[in-house]
C-alpha positions in Angstrom: 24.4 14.0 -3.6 21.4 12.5 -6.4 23.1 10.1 -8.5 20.2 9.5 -10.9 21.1 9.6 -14.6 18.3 11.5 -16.0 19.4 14.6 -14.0 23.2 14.3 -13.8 25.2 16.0 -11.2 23.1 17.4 -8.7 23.3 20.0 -6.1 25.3 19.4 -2.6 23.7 21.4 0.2 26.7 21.0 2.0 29.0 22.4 -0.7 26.7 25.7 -1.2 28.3 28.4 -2.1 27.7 31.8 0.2 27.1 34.0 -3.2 24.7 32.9 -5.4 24.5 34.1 -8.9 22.6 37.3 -9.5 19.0 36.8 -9.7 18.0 37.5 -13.4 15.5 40.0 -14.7 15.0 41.8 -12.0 12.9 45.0 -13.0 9.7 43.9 -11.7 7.7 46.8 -13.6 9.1 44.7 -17.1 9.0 41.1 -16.2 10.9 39.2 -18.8 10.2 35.7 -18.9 13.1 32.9 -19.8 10.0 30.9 -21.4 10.5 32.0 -25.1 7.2 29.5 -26.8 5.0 27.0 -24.9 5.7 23.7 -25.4 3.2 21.1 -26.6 3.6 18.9 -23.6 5.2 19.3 -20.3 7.9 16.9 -18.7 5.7 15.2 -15.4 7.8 12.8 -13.3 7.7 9.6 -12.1 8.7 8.9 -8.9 10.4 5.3 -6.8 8.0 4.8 -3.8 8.4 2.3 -0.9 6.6 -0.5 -2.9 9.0 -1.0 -5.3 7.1 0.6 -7.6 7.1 3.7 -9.8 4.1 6.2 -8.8 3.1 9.2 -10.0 3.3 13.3 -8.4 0.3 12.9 -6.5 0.9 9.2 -4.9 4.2 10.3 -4.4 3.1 13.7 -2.4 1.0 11.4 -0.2 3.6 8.9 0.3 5.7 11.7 2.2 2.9 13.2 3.6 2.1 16.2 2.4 -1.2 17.6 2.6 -3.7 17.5 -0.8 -3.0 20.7 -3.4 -5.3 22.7 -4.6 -5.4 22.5 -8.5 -3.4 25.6 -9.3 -1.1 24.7 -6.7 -0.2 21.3 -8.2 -0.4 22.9 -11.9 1.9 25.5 -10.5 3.9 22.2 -8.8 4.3 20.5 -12.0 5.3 23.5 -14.2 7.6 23.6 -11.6 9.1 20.3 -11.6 9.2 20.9 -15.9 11.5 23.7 -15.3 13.9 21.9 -12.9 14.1 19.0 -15.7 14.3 20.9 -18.4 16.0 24.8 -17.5 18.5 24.2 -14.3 21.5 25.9 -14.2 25.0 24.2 -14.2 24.5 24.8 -10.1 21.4 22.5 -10.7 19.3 25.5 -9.3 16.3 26.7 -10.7 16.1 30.3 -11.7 12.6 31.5 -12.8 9.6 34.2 -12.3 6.6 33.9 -12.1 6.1 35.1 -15.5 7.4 31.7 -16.3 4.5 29.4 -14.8 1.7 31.9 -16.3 3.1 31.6 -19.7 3.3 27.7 -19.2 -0.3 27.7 -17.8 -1.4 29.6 -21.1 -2.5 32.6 -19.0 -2.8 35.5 -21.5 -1.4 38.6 -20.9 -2.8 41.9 -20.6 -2.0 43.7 -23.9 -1.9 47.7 -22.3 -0.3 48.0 -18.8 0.5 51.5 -17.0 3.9 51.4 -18.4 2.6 50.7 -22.0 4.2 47.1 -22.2 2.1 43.8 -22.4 2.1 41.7 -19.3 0.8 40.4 -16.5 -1.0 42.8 -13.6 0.8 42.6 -10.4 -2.1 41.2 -8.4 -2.0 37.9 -11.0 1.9 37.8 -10.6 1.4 38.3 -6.5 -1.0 35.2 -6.4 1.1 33.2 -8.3 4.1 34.2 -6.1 2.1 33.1 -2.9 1.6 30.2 -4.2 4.9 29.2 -4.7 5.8 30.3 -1.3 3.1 28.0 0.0 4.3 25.5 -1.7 8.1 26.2 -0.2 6.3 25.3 3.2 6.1 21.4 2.0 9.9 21.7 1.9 9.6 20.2 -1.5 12.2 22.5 -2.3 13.6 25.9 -0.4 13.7 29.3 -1.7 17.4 30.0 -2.0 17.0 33.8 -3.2 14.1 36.1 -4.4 13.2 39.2 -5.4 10.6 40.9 -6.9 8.7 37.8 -8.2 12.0 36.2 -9.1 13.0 32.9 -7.4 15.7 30.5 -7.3 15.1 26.8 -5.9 17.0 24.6 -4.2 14.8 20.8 -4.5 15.3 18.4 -1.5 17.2 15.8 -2.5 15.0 12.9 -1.4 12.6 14.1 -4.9 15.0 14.2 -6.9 16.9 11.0 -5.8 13.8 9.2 -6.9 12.9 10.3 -9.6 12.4 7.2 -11.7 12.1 8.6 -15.6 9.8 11.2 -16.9 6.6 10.9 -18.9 4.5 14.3 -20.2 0.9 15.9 -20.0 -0.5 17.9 -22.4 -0.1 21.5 -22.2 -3.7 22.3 -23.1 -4.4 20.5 -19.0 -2.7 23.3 -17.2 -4.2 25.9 -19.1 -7.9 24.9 -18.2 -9.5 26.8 -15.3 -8.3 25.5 -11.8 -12.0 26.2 -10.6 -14.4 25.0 -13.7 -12.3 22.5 -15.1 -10.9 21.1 -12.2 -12.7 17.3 -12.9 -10.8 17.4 -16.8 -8.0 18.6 -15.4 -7.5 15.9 -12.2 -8.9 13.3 -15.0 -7.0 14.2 -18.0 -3.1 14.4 -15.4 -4.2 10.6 -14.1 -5.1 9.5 -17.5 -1.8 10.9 -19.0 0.3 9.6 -15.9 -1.6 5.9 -16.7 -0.6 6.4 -20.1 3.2 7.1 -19.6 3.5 3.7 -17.2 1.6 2.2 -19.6 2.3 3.0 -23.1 -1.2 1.5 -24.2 -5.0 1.8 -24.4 -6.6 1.3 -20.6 -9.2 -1.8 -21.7 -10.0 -1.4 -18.1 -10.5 1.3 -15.6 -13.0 1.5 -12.9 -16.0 4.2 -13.0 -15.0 4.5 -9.0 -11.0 5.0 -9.3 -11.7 8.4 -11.7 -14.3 9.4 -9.1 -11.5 9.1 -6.7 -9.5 11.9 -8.5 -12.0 14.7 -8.2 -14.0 15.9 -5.3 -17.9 15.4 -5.6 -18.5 17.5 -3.2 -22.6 18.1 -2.6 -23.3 16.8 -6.6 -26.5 14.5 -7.2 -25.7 10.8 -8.3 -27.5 12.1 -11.6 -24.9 15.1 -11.9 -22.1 13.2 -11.2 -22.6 10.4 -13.9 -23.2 13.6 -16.0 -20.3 15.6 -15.0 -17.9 12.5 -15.9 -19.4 11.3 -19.0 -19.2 15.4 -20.1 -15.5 15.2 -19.2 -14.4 12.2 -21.1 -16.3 13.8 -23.6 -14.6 17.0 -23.9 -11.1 15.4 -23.1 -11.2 13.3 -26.8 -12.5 17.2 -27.6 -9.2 18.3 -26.9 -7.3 15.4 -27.8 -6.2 14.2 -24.3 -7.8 10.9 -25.2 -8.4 9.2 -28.4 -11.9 8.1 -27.4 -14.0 6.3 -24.4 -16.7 3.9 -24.0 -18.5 1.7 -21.3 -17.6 -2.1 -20.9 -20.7 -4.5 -20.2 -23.1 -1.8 -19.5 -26.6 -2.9 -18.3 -28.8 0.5 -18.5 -31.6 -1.9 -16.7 -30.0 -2.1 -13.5 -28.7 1.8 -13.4 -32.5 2.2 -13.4 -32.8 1.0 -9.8 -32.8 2.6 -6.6 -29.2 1.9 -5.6 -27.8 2.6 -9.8 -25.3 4.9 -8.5 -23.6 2.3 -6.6 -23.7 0.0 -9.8 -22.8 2.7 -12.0 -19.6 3.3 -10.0 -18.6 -0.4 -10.4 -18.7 -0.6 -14.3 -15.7 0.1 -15.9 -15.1 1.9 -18.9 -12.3 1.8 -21.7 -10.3 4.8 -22.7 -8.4 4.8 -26.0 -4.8 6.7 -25.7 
């Protein structure tokens, strides 16, 4: 049984009860969501780890050694961890569809379906609903009951035991494209993760630990500096960050053969 303030009372597998309450909305041709207007931030938590320390979801995940998400699955992750903290029933289960995460990941919603209401198509609402199964494979937390794109979760205790306190990330993150956006996205949750522990402006942060947050994969060393500076840039854009700029930059040596490795070492300052 979690004893952590910040949640209350929590769940007790052992005390289950045989009948769970009825799954809500369950017409799956009208799927109403329990997510009347998206919020301006969403509730991210921060988790005790072995250190002593408090880490974030990701350092956490790898901690207990679960395999890297995709970037929908851990927008999908983290939408789910909002709802737990913030809509949980008295039972301290989380009832939800998958309406729910596409309305908190800003997902817009066909305006003329078969049946003549607005909504979602069922192949979006199927993909989501895979992914939350995939994600049930983690045993992060275990499907208790579903139906027709409605689940209700049961989290494992050992998450929610440790759950430390809870800082937030701007809406606008999960509603960027997993695919296109996935560097502002991985960027924009660490910086807002770094801001919550820290409550100030980074003065310092190494060019090599945001590199570390987003997969490279077969980019030039030219399109890489490009691809982060275009980032930051378009983070401020959005008002993630308040601004960024280079500390002790010498364009000279970036001019040599090995300015990639260089460039990586500088660090950079990012106003919050």
């Amino acid at each position: 049984m979690n004893k952590n303030p910040l949640l209350g009372k929590l769940y007790d597998n052992n005390s289950m009860s045989a009948e769970l309450l009825p799954l809500p909305n369950l017409n799956s041709k009208i799927l109403r969501s329990n997510i009347e207007n998206t919020p301006e931030y969403i509730l991210l938590p921060f988790f005790n780890s072995n250190t002593g320390k408090t880490c974030g979801l990701k350092d956490f995940l790898i901690n207990q050694k679960i395999p890297p998400l995709d970037s929908e699955e851990t927008d999908i992750l983290i939408i789910i961890f909002h709802l737990y903290l913030t809509e949980r029933k008295l039972d301290n289960l989380l009832y939800f569809n998958t309406d729910d995460i596409l309305i908190l990941r800003g997902i817009k919603k066909n305006k003329a379906l078969k049946n003549g209401f607005s909504g979602y198509k069922k192949e979006v609402r199927k993909r989501i609903d895979e992914k939350i199964k995939n994600l049930a494979n983690h045993k992060i937390f275990t499907i208790a009951n579903y139906k027709d794109f409605n689940f209700v979760l049961c989290f494992n205790d050992k998450y929610i035991e440790n759950i430390a306190f809870t800082g937030a990330i701007s809406q606008k993150l999960l509603s960027l494209n997993p695919v296109s956006k996935s560097w502002h996205k991985a960027i924009g949750i660490f910086l807002s993760e770094l801001k919550s522990n820290t409550k100030t402006n980074i003065n310092s942060i190494q060019i090599k630990k945001l590199l570390n947050t987003v997969n490279t994969g077969k980019l030039f060393p030219f399109q890489i500096r490009n691809r982060l500076e275009t980032t930051l840039d378009e983070l401020f854009q959005m008002n993630i960050i308040k601004g960024w700029q280079y500390k002790n930059i010498d364009e000279n040596k970036l001019n040599s053969k090995n300015w990639l490795f260089f460039w990586q070492q500088l660090s950079i300052k990012i106003f919050l």
